[in-house]
N, C-alpha and C positions, 0 to 999 in steps of 0.2 A: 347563275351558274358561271358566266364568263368572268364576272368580278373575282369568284373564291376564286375562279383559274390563276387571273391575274397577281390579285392578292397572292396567292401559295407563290405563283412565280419571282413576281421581287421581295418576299421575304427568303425565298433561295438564293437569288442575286446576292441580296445583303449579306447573307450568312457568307457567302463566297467570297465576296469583297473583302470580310471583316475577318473572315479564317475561324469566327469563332459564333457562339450564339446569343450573344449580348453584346452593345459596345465596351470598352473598356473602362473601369471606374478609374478617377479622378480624383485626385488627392484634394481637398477643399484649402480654396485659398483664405491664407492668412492675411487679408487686406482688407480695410476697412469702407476701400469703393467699391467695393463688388461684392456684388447678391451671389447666394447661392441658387442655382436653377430652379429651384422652388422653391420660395420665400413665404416661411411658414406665418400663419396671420392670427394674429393673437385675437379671440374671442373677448367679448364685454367692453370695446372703446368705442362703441355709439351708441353711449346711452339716451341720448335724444332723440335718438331716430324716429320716425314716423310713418307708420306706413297707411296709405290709401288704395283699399282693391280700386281696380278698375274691371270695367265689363272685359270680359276676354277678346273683345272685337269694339274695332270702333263704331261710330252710331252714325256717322258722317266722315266721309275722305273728299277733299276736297287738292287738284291740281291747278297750281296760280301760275301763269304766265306772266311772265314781263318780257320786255321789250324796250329796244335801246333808246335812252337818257330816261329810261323809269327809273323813281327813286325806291330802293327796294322797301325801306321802314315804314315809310309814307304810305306804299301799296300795301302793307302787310296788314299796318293798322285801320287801313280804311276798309281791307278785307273784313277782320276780326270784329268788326263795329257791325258793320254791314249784317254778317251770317253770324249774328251771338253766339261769336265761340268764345266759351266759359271756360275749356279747360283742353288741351289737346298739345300732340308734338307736331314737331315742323323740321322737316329735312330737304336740301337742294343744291342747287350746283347751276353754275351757267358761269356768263363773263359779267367784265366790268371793263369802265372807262375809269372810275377812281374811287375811291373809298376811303373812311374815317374807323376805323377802330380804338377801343381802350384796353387798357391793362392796369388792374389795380395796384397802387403803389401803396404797401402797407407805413411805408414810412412818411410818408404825405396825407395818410389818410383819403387818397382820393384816387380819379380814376384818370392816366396818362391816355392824351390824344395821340397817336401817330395818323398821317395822314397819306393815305397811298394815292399818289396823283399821277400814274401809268396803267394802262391797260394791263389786266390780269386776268388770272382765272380763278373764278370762285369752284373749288376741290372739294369744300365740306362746309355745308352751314347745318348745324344742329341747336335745337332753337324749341322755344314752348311759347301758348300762348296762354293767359291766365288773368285773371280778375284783380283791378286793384281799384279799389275805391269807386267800386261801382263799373268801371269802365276795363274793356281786352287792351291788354298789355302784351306786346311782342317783345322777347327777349332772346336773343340770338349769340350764339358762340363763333364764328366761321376762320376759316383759315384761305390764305388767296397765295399762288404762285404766280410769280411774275416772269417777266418773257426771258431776265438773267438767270431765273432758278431761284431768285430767293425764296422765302417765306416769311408769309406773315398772316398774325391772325390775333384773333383776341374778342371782346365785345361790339358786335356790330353798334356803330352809331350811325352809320348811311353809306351808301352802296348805289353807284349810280349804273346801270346796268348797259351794257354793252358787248355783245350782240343780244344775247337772248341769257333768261333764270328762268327755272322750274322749282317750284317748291311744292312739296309735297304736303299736305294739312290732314294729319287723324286725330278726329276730335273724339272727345270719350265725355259719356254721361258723366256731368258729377258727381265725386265719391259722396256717397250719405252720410249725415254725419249725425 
């Protein structure tokens, strides 16, 4: 009940703000940088796509701790080995002392080292763990702010941890195939 209150109330605000009951339209710009606010999305360009149900729920969650000068790949995969996880996502956040990332260079064919050697913070690692050749493979995305503001981020290749990382592990039964 208090929410509609509310609700009704700042769509009255608004109305009052705005003198009218819609914002006002917008002539669409004629320039080739800029999207229109909803950017209509053509149906039929992924025809390779693939999809694998998974259980509605995972079958194991698992919270990994580390702790400063852990190296976080080293920990991930000795986790992954350990608790035969086959197929699951991985998300976290904590700090570091320094860190290596890649960024694929389509014109090299390969994948660019940057190497971050300042304390940071790890803001976002999104990450899976998954079977290759027999053996749990951790694969990781993360982005790190540093103490100037930059940014950076790319394919984790190692992460030495300082003060503390949390990573979060939902592993899901294998899709059947």
């Amino acid at each position: 009940m208090r929410i509609a209150i509310l609700a009704s109330g700042l769509a009255s605000l608004a109305l009052a703000l705005y003198g009218q009951s819609a914002p006002p339209e917008r002539a669409p710009i004629e320039d080739p940088n800029y999207l229109p606010r909803v950017t209509p999305i053509k149906p039929g360009m992924a025809p390779k796509m693939k999809v694998d149900p998974l259980p509605a729920a995972p079958s194991r969650t698992f919270r990994v701790n580390f702790s400063a000068g852990d190296e976080l790949m080293s920990g991930m995969t000795e986790f992954a080995e350990k608790n035969n996880i086959k197929i699951s996502e991985v998300r976290g956040l904590g700090g570091i002392s320094s860190a290596v990332v890649s960024a694929y260079d389509p014109e090299k064919g390969a994948f660019k080292r940057f190497n971050i050697d300042q304390k940071g913070e790890l803001v976002s690692l999104q990450g899976e763990i998954t079977v290759q050749n027999g053996k749990p493979v951790f694969h990781a995305h993360v982005v790190f702010v540093l103490v100037d503001g930059t940014v950076h981020g790319g394919h984790l290749v190692e992460a030495h941890i300082n003060p503390v990382a949390n990573l979060f592990v939902s592993e899901y039964d294998s899709p059947k195939n």
